[in-house]
DRENRO-640710 format. One record per residue: residue number from 0; x negated, z negated, y negated of N, C-alpha, C, CB in turn. Coordinates in Angstrom, 2 decimals. Atoms other than C-alpha are relative to their C-alpha. Glycine has a CB too. Layout:
+------+---------+---------+---------+---------+---------+---------+---------+---------+---------+---------+---------+---------+
: resi :      nx :      nz :      ny :     cax :     caz :     cay :      cx :      cz :      cy :     cbx :     cbz :     cby :
+------+---------+---------+---------+---------+---------+---------+---------+---------+---------+---------+---------+---------+
:  NUM :       X :       Z :       Y :       X :       Z :       Y :       X :       Z :       Y :       X :       Z :       Y :
...
+------+---------+---------+---------+---------+---------+---------+---------+---------+---------+---------+---------+---------+
END
This chain:
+------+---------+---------+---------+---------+---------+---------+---------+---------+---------+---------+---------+---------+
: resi :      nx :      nz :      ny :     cax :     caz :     cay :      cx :      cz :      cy :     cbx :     cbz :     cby :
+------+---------+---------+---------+---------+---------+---------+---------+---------+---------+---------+---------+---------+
:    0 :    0.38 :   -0.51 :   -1.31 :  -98.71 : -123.12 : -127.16 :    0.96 :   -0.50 :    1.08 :   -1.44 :   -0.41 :    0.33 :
:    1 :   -0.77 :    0.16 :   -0.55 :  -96.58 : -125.26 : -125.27 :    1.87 :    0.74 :   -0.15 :   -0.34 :   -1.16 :   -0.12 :
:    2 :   -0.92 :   -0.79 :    0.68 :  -93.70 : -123.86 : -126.81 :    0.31 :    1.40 :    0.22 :   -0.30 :   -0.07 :   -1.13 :
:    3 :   -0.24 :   -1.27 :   -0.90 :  -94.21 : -120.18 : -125.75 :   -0.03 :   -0.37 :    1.36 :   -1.04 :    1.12 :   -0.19 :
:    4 :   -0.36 :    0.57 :   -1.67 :  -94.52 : -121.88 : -121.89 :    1.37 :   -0.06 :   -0.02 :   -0.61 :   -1.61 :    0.51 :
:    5 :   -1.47 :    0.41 :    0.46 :  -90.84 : -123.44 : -122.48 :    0.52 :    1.00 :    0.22 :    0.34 :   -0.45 :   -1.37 :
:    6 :   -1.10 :   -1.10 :    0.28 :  -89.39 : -120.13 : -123.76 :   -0.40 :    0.74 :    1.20 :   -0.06 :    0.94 :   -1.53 :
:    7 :    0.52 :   -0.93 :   -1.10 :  -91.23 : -117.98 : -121.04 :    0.64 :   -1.02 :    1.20 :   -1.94 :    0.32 :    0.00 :
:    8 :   -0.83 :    0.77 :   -0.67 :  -89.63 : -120.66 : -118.67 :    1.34 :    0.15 :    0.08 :   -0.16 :   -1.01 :   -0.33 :
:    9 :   -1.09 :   -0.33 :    0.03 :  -86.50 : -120.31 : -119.78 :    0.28 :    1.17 :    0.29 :    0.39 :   -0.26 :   -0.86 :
:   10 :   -0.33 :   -2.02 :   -0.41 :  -86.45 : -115.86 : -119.58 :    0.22 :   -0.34 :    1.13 :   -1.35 :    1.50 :   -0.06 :
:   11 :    0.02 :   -0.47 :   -1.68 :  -87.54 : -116.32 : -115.98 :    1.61 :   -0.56 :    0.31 :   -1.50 :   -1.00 :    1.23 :
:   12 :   -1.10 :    0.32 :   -1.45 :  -84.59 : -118.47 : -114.53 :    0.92 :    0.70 :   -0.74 :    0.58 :   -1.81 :    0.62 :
:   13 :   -0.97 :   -1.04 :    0.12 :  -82.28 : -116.47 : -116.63 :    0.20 :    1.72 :    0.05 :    0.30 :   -0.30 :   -0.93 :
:   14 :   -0.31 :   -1.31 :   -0.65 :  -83.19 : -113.41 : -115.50 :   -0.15 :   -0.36 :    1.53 :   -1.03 :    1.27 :   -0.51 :
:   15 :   -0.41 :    0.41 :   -1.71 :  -83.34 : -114.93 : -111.69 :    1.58 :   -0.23 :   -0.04 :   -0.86 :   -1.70 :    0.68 :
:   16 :   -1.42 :    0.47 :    0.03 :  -79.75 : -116.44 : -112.32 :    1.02 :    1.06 :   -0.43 :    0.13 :   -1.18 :   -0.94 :
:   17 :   -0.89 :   -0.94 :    0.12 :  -78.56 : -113.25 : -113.93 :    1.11 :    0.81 :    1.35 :   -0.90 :    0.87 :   -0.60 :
:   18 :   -0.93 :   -0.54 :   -1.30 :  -77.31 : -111.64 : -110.63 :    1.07 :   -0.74 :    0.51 :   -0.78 :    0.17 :    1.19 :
:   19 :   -0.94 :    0.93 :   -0.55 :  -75.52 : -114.61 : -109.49 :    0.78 :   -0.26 :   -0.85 :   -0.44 :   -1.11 :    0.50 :
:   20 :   -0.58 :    0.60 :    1.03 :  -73.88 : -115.15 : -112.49 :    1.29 :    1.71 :    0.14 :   -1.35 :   -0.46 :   -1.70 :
:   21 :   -0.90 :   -1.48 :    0.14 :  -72.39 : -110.80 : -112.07 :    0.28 :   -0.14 :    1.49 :   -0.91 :    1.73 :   -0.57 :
:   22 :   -0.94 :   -0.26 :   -1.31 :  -71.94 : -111.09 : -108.51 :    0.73 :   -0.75 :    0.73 :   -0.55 :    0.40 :    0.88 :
:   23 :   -0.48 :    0.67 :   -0.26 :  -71.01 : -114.40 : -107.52 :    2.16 :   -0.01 :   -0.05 :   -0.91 :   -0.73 :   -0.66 :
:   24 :   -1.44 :   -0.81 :    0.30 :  -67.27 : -113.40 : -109.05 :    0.16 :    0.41 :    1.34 :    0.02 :    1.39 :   -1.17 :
:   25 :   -1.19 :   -1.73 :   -0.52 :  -66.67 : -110.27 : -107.03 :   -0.46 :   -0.84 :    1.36 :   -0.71 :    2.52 :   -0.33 :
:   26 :    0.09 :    0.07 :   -1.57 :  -67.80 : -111.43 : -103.36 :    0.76 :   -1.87 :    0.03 :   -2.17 :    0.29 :    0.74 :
:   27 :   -1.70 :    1.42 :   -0.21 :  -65.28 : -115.50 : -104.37 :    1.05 :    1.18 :    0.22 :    0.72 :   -1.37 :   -2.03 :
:   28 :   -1.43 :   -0.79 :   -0.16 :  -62.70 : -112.65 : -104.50 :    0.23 :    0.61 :    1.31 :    0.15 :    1.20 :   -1.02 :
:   29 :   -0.13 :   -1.02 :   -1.18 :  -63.40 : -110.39 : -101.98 :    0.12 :   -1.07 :    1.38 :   -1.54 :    1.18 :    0.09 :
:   30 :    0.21 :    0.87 :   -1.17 :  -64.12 : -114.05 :  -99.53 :    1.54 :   -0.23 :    0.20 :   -1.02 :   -1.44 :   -0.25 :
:   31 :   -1.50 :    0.64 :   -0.24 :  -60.53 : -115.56 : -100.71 :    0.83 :    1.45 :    0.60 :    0.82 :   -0.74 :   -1.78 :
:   32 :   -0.75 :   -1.07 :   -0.64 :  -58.93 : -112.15 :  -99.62 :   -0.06 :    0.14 :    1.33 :   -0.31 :    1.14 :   -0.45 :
:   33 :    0.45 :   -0.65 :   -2.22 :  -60.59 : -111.80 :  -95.98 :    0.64 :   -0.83 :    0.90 :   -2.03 :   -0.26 :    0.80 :
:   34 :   -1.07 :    0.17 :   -0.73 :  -58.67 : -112.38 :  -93.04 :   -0.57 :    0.07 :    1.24 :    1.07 :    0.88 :   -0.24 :
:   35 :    0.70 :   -0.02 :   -0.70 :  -61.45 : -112.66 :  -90.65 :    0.56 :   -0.77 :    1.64 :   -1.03 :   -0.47 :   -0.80 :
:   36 :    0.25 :    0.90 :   -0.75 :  -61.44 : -114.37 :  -87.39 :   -0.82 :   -1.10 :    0.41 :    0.04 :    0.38 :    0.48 :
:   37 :    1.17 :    1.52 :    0.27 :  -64.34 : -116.34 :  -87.93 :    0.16 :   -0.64 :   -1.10 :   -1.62 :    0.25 :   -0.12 :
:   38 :   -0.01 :    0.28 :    1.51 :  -62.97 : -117.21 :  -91.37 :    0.13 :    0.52 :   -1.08 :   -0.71 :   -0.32 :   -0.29 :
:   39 :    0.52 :   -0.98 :    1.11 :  -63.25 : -116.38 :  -95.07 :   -1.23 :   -0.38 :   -0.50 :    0.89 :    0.13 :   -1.16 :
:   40 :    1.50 :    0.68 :    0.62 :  -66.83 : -117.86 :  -95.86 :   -0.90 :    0.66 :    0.96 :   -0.23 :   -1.90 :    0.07 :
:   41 :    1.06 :   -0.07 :   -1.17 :  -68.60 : -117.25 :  -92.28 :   -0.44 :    1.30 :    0.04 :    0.52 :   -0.38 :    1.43 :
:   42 :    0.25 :   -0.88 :    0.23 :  -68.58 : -113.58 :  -92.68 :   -1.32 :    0.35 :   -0.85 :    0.97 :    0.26 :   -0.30 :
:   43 :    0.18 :   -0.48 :    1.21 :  -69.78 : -113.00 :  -96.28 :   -1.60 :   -1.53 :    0.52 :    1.69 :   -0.08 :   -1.58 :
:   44 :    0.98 :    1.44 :   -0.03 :  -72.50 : -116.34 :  -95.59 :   -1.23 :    0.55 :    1.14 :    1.08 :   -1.76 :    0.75 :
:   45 :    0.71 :   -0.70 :   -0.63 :  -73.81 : -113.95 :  -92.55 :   -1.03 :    1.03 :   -0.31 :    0.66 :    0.35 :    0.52 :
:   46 :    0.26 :   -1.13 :    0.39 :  -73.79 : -110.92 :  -94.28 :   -1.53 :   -0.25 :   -0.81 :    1.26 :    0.54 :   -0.82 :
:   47 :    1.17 :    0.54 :    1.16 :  -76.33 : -112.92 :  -97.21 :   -0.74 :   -0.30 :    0.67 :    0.14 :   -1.10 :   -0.99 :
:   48 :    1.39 :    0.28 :   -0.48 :  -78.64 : -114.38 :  -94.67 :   -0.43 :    0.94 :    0.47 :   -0.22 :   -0.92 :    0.86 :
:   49 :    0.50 :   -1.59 :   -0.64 :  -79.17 : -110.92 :  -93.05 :   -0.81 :    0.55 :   -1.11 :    1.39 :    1.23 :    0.38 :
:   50 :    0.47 :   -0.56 :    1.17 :  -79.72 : -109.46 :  -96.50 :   -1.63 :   -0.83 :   -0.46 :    1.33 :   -0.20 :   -1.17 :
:   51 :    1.06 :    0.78 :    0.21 :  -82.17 : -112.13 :  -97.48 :   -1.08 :   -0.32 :    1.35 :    0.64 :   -1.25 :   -0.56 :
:   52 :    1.02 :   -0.12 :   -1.06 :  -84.18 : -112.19 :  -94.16 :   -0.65 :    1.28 :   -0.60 :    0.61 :    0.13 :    1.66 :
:   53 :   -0.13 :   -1.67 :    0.56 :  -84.43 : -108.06 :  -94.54 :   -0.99 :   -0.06 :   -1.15 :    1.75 :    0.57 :   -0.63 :
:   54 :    0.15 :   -0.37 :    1.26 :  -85.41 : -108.44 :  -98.20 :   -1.66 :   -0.98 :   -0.18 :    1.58 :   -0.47 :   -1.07 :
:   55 :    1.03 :    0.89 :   -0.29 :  -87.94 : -111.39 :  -97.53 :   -1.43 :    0.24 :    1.02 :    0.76 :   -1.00 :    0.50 :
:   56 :    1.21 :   -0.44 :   -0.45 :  -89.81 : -109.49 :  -94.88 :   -0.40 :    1.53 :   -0.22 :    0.00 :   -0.33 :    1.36 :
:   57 :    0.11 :   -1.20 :    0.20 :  -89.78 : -106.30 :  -96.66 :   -0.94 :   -0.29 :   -1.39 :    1.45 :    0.83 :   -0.05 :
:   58 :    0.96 :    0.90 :    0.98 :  -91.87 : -108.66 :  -99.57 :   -0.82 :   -0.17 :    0.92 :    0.48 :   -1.40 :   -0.72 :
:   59 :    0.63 :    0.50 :   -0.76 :  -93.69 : -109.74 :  -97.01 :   -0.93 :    1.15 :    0.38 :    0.77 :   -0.63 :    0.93 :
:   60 :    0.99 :   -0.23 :   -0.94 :  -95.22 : -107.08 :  -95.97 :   -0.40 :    1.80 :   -0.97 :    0.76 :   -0.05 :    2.05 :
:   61 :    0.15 :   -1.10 :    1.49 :  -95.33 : -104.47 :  -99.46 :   -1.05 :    0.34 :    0.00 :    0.19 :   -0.46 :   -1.48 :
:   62 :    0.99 :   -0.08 :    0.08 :  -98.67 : -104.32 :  -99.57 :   -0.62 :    0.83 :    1.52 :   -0.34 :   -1.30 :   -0.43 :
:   63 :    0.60 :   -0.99 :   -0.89 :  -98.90 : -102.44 :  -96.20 :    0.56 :    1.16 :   -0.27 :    0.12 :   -0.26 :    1.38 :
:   64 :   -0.84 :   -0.79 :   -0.01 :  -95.60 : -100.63 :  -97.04 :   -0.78 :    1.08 :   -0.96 :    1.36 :   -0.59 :   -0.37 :
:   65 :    0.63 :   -0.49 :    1.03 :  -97.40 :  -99.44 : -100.02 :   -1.22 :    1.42 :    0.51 :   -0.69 :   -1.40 :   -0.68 :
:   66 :    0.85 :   -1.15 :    0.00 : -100.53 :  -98.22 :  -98.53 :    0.19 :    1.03 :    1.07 :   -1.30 :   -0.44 :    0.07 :
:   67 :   -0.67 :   -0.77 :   -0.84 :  -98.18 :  -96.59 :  -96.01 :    0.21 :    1.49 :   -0.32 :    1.14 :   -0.59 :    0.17 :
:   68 :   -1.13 :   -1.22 :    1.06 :  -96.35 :  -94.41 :  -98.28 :   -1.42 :    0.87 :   -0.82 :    1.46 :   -1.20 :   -1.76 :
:   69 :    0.93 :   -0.43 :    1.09 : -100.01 :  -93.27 : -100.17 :   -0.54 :   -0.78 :   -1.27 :    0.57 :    1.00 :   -0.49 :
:   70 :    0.70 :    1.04 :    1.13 : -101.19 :  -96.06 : -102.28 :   -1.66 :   -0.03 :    0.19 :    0.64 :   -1.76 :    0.24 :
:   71 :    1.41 :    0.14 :   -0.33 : -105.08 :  -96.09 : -102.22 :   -0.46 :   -1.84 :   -0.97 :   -0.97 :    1.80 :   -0.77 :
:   72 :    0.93 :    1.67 :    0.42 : -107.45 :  -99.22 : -103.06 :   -0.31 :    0.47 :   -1.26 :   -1.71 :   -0.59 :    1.00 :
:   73 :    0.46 :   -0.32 :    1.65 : -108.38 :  -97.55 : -106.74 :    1.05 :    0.87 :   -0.55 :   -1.57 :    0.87 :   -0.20 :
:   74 :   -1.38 :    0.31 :    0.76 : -104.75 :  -97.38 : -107.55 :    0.71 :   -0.76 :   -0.79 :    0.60 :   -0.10 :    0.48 :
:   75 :   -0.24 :    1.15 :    0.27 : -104.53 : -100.49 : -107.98 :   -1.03 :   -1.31 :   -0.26 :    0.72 :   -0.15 :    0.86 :
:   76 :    1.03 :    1.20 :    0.70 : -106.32 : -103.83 : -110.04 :    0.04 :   -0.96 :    1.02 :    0.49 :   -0.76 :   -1.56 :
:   77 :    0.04 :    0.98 :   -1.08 : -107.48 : -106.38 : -107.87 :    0.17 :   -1.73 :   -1.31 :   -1.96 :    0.31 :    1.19 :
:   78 :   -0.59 :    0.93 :    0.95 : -105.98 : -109.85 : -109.77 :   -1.29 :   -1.00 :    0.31 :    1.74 :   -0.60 :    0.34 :
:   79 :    1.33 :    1.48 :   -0.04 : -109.06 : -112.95 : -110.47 :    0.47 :   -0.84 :   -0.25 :   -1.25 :   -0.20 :   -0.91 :
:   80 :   -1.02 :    0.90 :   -0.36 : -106.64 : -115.38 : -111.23 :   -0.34 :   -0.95 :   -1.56 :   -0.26 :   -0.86 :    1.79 :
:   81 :   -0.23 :    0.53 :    1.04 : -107.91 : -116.28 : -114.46 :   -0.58 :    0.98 :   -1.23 :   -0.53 :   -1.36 :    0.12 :
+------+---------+---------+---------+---------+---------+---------+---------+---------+---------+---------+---------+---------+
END
């Protein structure tokens, strides 16, 4: 039992870490190339907190977006937690 925990532990952060692992690459390249005036980091370091604000209150708030768009209350399971 412990043992499937572990492995199910392990999937998650490697499918969280997957992205960073394919994109991290291409946007070191694209940073060492830029020719900015604020830099080559300050740009691309902007661009990500924008993205991640954005993406954080668009989680944040799914559950209205949802019943925005046509989601009803017997669409969807209500979770009991155990």
């Amino acid at each position: 039992m412990v043992a499937a925990g572990v492995q199910f532990g392990w999937a998650l952060q490697l499918s969280l870490l997957t992205p960073y692992i394919q994109v991290l690459p291409c946007v070191r390249i694209w940073s060492d190339k830029c020719s900015s005036k604020y830099g080559r980091r300050r740009p691309f370091i902007l661009a990500g907190s924008l993205m991640i604000s954005v993406a954080v209150t668009i989680i944040g708030f799914s559950a209205d977006t949802g019943y925005l768009l046509g989601d009803a209350d017997e669409d969807h399971r209500n979770f009991k937690g155990t």
